[in-house]
PDB file of the backbone (N, CA, C, O) and the ligand in Angstrom, with CONECT records:
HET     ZN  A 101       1
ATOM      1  N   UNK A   1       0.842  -1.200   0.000  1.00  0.00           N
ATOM      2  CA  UNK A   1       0.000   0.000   0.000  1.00  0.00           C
ATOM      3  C   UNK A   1       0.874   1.245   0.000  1.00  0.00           C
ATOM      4  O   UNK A   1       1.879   1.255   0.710  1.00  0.00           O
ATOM      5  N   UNK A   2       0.499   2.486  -0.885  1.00  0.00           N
ATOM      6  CA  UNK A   2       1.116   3.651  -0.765  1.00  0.00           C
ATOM      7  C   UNK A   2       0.497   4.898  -0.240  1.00  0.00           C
ATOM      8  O   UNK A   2      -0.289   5.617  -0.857  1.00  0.00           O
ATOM      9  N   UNK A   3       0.906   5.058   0.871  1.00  0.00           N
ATOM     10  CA  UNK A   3       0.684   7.055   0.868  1.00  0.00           C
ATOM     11  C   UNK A   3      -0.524   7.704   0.433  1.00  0.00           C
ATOM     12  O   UNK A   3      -0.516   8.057  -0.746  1.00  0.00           O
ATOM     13  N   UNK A   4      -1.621   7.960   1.141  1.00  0.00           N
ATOM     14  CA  UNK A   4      -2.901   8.655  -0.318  1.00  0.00           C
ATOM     15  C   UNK A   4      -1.799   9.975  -0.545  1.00  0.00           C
ATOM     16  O   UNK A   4      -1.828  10.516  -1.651  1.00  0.00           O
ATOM     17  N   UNK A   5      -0.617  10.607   0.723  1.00  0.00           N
ATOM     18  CA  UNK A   5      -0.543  12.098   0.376  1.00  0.00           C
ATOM     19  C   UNK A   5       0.665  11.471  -0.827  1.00  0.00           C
ATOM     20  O   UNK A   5       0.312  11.322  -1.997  1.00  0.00           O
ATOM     21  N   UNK A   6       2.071  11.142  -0.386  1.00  0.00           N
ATOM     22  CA  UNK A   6       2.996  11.653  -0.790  1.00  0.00           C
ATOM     23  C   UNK A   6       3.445   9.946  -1.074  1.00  0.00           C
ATOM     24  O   UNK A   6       4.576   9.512  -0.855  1.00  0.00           O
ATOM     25  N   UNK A   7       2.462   9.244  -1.526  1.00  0.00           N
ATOM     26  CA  UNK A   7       2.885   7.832  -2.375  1.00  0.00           C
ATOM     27  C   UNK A   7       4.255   7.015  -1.532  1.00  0.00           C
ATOM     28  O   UNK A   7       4.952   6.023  -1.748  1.00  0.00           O
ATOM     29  N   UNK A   8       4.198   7.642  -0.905  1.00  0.00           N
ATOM     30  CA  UNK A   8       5.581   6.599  -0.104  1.00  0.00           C
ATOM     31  C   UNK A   8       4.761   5.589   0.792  1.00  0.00           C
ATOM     32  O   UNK A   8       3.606   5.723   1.195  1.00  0.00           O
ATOM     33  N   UNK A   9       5.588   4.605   0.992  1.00  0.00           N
ATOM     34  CA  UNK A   9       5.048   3.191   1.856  1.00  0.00           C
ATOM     35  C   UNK A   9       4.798   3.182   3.016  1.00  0.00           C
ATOM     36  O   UNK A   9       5.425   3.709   3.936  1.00  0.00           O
ATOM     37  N   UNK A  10       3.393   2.279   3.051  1.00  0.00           N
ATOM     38  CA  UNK A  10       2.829   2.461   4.491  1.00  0.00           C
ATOM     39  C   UNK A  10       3.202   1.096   5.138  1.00  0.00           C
ATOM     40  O   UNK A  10       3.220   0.065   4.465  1.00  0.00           O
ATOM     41  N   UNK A  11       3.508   1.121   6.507  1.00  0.00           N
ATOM     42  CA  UNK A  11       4.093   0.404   7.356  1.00  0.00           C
ATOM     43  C   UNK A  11       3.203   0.124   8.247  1.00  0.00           C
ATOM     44  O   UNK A  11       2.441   1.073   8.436  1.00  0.00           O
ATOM     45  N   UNK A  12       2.856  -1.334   9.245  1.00  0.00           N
ATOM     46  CA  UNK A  12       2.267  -1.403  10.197  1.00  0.00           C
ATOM     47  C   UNK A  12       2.467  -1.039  11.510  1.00  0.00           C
ATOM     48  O   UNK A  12       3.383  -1.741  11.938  1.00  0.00           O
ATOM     49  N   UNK A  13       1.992  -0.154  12.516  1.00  0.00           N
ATOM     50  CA  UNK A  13       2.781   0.123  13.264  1.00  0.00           C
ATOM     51  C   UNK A  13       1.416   0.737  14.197  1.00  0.00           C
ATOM     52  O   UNK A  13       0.382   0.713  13.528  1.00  0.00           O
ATOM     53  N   UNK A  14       1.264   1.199  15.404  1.00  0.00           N
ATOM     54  CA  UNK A  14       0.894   1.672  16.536  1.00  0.00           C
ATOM     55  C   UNK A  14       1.200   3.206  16.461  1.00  0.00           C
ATOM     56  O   UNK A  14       2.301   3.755  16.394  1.00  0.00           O
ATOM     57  N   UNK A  15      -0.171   3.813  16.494  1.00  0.00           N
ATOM     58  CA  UNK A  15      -0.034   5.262  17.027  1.00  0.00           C
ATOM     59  C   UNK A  15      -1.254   5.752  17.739  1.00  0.00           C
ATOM     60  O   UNK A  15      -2.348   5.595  17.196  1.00  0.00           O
ATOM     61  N   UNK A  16      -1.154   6.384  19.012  1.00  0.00           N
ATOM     62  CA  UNK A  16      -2.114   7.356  19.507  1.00  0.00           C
ATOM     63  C   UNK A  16      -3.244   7.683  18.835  1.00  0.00           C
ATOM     64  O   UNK A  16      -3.125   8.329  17.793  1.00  0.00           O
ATOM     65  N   UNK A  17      -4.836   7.211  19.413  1.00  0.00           N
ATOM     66  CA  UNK A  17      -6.013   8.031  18.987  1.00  0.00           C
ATOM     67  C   UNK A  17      -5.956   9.425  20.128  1.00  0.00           C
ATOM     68  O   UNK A  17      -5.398   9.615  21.208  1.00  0.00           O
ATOM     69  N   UNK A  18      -6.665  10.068  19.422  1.00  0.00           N
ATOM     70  CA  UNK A  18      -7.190  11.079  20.206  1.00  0.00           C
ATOM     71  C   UNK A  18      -8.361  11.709  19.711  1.00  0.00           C
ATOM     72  O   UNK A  18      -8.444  11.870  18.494  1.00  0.00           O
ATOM     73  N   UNK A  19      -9.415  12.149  20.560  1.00  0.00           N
ATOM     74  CA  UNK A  19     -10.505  12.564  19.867  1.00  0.00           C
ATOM     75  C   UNK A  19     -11.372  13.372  21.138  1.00  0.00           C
ATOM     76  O   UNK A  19     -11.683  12.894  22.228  1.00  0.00           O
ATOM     77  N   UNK A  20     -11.690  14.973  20.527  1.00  0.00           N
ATOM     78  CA  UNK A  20     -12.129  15.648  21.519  1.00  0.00           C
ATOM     79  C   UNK A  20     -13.483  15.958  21.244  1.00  0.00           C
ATOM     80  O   UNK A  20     -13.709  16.401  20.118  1.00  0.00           O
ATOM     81  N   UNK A  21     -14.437  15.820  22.030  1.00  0.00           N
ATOM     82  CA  UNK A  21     -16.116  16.204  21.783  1.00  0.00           C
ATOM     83  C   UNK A  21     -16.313  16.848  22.749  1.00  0.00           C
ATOM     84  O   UNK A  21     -15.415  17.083  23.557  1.00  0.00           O
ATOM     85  N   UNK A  22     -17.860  17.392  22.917  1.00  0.00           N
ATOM     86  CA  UNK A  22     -18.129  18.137  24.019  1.00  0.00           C
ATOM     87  C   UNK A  22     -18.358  17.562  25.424  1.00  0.00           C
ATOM     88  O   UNK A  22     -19.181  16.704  25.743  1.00  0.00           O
ATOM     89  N   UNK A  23     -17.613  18.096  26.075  1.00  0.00           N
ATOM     90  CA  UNK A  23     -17.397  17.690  27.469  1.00  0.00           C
ATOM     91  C   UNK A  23     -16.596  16.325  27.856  1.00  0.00           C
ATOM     92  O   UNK A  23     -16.861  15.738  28.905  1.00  0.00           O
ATOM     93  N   UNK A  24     -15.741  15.916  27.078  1.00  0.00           N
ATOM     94  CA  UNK A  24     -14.639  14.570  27.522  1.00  0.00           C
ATOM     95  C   UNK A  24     -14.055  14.752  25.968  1.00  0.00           C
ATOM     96  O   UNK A  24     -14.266  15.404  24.946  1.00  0.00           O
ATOM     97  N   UNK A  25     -13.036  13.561  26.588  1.00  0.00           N
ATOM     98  CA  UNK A  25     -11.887  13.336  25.914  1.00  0.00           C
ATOM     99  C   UNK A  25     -11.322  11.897  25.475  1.00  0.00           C
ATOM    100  O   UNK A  25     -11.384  11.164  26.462  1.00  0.00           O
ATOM    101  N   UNK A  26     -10.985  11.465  24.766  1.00  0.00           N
ATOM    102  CA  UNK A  26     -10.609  10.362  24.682  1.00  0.00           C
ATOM    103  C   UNK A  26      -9.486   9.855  24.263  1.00  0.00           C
ATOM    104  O   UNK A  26      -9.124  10.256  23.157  1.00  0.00           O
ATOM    105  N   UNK A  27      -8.609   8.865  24.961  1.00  0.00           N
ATOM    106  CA  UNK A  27      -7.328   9.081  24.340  1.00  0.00           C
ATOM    107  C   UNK A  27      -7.302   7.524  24.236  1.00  0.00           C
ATOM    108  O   UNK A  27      -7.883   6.897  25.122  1.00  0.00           O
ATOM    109  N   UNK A  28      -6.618   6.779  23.133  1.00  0.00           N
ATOM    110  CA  UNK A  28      -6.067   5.517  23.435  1.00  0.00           C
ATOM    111  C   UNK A  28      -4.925   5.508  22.768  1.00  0.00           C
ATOM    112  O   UNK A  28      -4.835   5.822  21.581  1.00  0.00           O
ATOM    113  N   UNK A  29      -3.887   5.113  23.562  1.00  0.00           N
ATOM    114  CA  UNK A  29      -2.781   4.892  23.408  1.00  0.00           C
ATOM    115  C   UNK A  29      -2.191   4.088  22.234  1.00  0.00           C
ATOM    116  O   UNK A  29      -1.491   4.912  21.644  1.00  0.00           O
ATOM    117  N   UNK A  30      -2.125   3.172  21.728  1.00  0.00           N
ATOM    118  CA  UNK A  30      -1.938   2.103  21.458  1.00  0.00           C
ATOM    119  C   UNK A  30      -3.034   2.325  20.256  1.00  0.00           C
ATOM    120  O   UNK A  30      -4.110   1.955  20.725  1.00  0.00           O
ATOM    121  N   UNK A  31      -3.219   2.772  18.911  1.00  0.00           N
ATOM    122  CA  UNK A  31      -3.996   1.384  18.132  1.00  0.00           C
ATOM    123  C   UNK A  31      -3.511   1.355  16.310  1.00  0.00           C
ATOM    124  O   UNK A  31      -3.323   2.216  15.451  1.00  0.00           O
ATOM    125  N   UNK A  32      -3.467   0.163  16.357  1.00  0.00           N
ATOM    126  CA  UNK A  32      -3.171  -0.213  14.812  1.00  0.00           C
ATOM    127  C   UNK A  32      -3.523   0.691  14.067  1.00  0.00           C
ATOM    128  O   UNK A  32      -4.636   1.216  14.080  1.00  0.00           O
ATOM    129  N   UNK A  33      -2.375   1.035  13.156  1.00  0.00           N
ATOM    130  CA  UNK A  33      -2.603   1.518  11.835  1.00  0.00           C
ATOM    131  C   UNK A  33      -1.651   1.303  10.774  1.00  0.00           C
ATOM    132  O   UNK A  33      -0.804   0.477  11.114  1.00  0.00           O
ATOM    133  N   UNK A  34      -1.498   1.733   9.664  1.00  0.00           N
ATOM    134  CA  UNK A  34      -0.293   1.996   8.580  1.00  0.00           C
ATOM    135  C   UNK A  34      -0.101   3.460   8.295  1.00  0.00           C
ATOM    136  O   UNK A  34      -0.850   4.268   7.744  1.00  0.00           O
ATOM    137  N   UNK A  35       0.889   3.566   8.723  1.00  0.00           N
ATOM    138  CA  UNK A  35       2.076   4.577   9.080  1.00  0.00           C
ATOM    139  C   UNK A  35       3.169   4.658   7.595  1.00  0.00           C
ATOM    140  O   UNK A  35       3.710   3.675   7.089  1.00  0.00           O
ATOM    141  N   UNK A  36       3.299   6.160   7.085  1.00  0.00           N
ATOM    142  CA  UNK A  36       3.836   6.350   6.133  1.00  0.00           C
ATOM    143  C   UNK A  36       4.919   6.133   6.630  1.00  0.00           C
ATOM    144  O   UNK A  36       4.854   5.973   7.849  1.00  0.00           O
ATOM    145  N   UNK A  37       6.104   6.043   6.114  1.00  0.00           N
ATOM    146  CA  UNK A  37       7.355   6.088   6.246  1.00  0.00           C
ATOM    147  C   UNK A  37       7.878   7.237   5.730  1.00  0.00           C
ATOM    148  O   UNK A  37       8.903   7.594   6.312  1.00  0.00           O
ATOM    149  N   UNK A  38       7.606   7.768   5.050  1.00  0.00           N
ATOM    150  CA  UNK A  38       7.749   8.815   4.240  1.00  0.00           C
ATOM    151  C   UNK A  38       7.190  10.409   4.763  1.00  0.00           C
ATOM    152  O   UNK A  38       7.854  11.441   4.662  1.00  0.00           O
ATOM    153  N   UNK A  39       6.376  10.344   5.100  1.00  0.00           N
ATOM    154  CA  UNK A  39       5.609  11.988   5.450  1.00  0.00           C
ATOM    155  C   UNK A  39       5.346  11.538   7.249  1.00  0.00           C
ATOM    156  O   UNK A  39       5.306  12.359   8.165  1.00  0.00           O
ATOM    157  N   UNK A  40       5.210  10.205   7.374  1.00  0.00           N
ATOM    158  CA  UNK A  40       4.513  10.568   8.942  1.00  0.00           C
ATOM    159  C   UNK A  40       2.838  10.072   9.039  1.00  0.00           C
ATOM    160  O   UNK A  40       2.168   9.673   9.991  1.00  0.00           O
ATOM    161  N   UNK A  41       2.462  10.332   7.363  1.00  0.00           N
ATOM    162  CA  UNK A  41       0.631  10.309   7.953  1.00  0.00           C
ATOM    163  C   UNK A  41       0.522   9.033   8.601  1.00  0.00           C
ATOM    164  O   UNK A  41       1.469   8.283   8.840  1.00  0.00           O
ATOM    165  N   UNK A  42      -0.570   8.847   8.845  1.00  0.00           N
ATOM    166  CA  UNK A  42      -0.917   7.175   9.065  1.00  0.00           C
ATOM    167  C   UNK A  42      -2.828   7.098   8.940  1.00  0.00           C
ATOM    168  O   UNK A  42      -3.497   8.057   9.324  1.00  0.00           O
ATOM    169  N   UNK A  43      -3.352   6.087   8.476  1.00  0.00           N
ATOM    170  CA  UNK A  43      -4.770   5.808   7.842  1.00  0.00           C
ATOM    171  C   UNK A  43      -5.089   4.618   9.511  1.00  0.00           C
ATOM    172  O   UNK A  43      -4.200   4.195  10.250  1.00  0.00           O
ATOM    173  N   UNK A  44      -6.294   4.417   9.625  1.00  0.00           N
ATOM    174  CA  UNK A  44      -6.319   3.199  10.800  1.00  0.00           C
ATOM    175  C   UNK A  44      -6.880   2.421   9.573  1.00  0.00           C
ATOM    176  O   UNK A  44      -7.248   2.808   8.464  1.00  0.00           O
ATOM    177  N   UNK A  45      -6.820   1.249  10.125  1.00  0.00           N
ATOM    178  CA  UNK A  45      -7.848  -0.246   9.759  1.00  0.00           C
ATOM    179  C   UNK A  45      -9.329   0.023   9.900  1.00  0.00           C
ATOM    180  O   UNK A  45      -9.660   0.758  10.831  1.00  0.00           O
ATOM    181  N   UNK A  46     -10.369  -0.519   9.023  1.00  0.00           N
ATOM    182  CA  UNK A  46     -11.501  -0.587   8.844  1.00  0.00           C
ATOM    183  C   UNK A  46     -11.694  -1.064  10.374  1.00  0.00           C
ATOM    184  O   UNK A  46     -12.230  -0.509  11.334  1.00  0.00           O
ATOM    185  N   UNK A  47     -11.197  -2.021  10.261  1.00  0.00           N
ATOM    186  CA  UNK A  47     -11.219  -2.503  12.006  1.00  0.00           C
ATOM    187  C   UNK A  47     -11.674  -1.901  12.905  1.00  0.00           C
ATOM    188  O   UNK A  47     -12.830  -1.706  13.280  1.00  0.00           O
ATOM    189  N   UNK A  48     -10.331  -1.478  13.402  1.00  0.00           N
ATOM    190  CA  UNK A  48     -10.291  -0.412  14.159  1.00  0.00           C
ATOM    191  C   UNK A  48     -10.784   1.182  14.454  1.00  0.00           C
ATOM    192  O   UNK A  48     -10.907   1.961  15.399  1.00  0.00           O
ATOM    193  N   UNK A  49     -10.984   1.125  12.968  1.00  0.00           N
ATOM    194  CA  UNK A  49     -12.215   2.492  12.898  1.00  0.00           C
ATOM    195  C   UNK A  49     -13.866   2.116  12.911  1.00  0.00           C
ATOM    196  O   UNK A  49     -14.707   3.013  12.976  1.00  0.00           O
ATOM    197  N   UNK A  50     -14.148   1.005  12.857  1.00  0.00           N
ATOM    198  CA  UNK A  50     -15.809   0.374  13.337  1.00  0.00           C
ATOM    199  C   UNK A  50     -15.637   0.431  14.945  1.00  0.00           C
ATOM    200  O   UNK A  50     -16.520   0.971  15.612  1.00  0.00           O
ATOM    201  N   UNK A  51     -14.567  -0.095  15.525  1.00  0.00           N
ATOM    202  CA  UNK A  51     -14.425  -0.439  17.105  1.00  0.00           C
ATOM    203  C   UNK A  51     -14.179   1.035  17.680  1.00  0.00           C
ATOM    204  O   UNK A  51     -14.304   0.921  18.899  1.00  0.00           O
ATOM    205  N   UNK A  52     -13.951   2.069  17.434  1.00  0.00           N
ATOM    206  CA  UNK A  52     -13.315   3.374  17.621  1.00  0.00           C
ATOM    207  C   UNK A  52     -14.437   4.069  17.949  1.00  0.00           C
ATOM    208  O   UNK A  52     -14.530   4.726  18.986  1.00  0.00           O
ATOM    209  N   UNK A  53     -15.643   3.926  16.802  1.00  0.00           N
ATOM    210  CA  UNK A  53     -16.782   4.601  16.254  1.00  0.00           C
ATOM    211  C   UNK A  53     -17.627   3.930  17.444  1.00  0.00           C
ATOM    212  O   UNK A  53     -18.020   4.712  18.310  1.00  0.00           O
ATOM    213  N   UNK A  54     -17.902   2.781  17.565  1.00  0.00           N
ATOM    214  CA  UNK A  54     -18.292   1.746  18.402  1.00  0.00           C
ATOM    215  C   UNK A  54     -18.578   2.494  19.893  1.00  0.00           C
ATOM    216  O   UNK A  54     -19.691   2.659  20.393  1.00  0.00           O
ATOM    217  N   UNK A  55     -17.018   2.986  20.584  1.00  0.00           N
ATOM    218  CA  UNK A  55     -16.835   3.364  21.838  1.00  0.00           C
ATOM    219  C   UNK A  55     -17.550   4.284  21.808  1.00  0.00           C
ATOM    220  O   UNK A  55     -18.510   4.098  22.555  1.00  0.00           O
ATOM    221  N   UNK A  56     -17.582   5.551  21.130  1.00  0.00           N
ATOM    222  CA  UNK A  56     -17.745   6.900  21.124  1.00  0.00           C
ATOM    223  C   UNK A  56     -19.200   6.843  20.851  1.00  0.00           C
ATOM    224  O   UNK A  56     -19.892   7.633  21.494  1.00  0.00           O
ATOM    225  N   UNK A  57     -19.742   6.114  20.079  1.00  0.00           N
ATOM    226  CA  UNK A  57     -21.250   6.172  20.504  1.00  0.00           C
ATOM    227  C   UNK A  57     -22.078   5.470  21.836  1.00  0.00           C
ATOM    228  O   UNK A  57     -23.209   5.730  22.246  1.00  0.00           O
ATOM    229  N   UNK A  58     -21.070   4.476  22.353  1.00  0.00           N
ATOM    230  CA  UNK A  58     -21.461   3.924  23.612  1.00  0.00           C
ATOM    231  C   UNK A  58     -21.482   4.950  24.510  1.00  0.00           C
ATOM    232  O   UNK A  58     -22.471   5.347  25.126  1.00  0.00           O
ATOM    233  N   UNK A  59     -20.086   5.478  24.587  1.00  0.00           N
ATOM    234  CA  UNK A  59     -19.726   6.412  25.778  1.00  0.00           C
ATOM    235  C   UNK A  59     -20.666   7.949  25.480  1.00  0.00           C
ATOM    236  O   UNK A  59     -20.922   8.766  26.365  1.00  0.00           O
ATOM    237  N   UNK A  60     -21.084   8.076  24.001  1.00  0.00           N
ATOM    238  CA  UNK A  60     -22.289   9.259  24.099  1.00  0.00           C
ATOM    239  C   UNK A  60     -23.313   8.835  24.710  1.00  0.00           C
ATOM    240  O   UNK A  60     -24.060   9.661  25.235  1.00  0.00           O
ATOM    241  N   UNK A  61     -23.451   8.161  24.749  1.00  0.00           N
ATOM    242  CA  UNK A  61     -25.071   7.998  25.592  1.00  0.00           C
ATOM    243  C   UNK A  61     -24.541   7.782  26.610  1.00  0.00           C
ATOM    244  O   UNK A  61     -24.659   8.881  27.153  1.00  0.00           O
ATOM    245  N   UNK A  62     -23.854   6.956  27.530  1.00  0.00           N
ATOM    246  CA  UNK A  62     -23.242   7.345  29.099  1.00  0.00           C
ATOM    247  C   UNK A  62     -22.940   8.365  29.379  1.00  0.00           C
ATOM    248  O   UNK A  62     -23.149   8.623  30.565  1.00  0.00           O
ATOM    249  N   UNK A  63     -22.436   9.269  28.702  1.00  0.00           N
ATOM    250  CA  UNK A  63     -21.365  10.320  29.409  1.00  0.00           C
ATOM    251  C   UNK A  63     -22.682  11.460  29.538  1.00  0.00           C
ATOM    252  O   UNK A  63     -22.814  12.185  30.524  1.00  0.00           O
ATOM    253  N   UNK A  64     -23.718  11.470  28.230  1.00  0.00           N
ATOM    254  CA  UNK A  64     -25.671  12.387  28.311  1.00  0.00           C
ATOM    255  C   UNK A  64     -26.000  12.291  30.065  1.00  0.00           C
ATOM    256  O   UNK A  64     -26.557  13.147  30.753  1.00  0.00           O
ATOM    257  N   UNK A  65     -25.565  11.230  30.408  1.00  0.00           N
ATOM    258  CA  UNK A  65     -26.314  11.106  31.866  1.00  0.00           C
ATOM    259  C   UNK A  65     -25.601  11.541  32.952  1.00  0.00           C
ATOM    260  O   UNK A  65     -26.197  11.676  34.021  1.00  0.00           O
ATOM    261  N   UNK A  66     -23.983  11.880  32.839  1.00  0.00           N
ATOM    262  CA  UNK A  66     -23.167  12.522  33.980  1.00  0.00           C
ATOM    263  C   UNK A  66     -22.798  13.776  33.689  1.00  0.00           C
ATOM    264  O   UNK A  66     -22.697  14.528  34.658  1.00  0.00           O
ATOM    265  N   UNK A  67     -22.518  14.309  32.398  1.00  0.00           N
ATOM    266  CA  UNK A  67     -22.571  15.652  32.323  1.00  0.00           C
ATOM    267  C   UNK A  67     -23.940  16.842  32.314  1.00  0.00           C
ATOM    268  O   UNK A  67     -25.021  16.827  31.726  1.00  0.00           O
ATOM    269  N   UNK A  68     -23.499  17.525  32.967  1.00  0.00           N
ATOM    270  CA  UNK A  68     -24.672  18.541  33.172  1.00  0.00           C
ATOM    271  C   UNK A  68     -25.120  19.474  31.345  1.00  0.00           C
ATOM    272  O   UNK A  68     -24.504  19.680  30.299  1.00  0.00           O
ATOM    273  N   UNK A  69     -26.227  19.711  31.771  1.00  0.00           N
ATOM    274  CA  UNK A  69     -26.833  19.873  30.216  1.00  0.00           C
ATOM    275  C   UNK A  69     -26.452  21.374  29.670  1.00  0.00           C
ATOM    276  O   UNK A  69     -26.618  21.771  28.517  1.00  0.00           O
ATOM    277  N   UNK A  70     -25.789  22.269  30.997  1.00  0.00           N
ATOM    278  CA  UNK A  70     -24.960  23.105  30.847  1.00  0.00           C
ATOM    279  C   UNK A  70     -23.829  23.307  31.306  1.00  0.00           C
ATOM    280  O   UNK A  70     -23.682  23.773  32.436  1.00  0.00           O
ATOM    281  N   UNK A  71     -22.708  22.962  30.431  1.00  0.00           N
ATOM    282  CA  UNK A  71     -21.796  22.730  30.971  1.00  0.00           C
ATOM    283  C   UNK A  71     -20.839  24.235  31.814  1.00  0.00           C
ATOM    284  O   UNK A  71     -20.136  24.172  32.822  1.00  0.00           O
ATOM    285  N   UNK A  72     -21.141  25.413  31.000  1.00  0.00           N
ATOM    286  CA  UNK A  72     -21.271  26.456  31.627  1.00  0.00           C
ATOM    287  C   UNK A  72     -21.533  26.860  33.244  1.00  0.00           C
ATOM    288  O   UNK A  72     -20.919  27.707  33.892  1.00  0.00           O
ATOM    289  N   UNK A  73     -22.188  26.344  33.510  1.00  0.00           N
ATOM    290  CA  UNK A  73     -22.354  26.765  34.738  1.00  0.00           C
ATOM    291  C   UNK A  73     -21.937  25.753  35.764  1.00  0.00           C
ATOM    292  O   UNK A  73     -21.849  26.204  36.906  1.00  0.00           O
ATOM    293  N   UNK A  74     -21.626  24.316  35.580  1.00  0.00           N
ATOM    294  CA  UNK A  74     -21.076  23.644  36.189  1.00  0.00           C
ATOM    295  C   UNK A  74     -19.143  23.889  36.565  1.00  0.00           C
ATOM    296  O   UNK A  74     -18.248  24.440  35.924  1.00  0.00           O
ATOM    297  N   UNK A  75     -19.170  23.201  37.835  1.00  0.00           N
ATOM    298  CA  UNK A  75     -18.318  23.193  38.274  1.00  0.00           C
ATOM    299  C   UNK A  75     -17.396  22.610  37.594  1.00  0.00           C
ATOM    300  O   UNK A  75     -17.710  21.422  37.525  1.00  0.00           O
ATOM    301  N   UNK A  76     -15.770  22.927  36.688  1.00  0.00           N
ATOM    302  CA  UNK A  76     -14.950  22.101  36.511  1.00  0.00           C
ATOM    303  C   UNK A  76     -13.681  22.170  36.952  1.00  0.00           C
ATOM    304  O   UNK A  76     -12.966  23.171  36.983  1.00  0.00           O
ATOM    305  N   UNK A  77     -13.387  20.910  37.343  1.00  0.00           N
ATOM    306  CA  UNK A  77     -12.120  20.490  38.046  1.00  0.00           C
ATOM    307  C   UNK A  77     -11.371  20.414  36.909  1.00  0.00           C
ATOM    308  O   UNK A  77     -11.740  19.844  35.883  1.00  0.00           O
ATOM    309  N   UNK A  78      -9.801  21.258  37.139  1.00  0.00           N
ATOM    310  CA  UNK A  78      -8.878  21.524  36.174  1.00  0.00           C
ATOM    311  C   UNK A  78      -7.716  20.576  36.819  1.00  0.00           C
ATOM    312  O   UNK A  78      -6.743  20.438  36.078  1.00  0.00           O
ATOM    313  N   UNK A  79      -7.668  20.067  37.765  1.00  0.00           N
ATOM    314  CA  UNK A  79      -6.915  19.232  38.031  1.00  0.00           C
ATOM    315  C   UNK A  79      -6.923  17.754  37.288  1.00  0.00           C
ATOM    316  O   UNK A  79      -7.831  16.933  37.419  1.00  0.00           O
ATOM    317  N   UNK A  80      -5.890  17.599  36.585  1.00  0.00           N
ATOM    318  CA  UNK A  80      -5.790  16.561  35.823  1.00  0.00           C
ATOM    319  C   UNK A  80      -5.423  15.044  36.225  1.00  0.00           C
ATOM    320  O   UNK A  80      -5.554  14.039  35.526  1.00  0.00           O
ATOM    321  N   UNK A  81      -5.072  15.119  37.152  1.00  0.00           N
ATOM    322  CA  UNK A  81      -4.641  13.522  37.926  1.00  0.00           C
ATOM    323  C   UNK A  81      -6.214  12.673  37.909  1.00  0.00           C
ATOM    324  O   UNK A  81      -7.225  13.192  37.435  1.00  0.00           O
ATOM    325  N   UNK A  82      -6.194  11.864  38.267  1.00  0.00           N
ATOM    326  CA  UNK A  82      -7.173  10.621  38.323  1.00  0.00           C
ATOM    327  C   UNK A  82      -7.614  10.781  39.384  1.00  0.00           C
ATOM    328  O   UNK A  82      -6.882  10.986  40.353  1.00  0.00           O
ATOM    329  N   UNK A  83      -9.507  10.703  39.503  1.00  0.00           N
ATOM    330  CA  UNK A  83      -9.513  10.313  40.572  1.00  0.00           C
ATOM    331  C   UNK A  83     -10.162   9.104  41.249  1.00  0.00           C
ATOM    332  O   UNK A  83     -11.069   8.617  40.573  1.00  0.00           O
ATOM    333  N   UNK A  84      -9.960   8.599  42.225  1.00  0.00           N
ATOM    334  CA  UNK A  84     -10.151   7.295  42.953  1.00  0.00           C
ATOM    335  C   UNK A  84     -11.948   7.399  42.181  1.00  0.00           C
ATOM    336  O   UNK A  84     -12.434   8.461  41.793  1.00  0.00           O
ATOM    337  N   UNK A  85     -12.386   6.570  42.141  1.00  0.00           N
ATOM    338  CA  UNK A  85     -14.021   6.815  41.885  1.00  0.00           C
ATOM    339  C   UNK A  85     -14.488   6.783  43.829  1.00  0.00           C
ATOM    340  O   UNK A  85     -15.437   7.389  44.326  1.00  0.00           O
ATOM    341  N   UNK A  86     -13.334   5.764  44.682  1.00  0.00           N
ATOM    342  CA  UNK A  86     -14.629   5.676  45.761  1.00  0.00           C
ATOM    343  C   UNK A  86     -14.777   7.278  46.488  1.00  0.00           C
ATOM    344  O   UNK A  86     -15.620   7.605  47.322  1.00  0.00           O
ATOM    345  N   UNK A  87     -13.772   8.081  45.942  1.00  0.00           N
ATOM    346  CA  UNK A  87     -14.115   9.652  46.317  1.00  0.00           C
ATOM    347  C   UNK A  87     -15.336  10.383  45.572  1.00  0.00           C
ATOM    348  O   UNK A  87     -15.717  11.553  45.533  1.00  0.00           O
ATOM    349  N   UNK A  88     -15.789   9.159  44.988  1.00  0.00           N
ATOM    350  CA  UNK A  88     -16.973  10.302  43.937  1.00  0.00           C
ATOM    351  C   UNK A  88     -18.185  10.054  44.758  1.00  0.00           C
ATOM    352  O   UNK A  88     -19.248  10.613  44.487  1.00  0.00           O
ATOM    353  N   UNK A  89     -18.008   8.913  46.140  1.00  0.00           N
ATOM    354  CA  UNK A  89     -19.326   8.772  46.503  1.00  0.00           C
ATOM    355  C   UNK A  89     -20.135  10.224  47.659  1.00  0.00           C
ATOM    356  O   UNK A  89     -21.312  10.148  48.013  1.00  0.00           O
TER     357      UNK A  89
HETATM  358 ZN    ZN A 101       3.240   9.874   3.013  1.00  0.00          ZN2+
END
């Protein structure tokens, strides 16, 4: 397979999703794709873009029920560390 940009060869290899919507974030570390060798781009797997698509509509309808319907006026914590969940009780 070549490059859609710059026709150079795509390689199998692991790179970072990331994907930002309103009110969360999503990051996965780790997922298959082919990686130019040449420019850098990289395309994912049909695969992995059904399973990707998959999460993000699961986690839209979970996440409708913990975020507030204005996010504006809610409280947000800018502290980025993790937290325990049994502190959320
Ligand atoms: Zn390329």
């Amino acid at each position: 397979m070549e490059c859609y940009y710059c026709k150079g060869d795509l390689q199998e290899g692991v790179v970072p999703y990331f994907v930002k919507r309103k009110g969360y974030q999503i990051v996965i570390d780790r997922v298959p794709a082919y990686i130019c060798s040449q420019c850098g781009e990289y395309m994912f797997r049909e695969k992995e873009v059904d399973l990707i698509q998959e999460i993000i509509s699961l986690l839209e309808q979970k996440i409708a029920m913990i975020i507030p319907e204005n996010l504006n006026h809610a409280y947000i914590c800018n502290d980025s560390s993790d937290i325990p969940i049994h502190h959320a009780l």
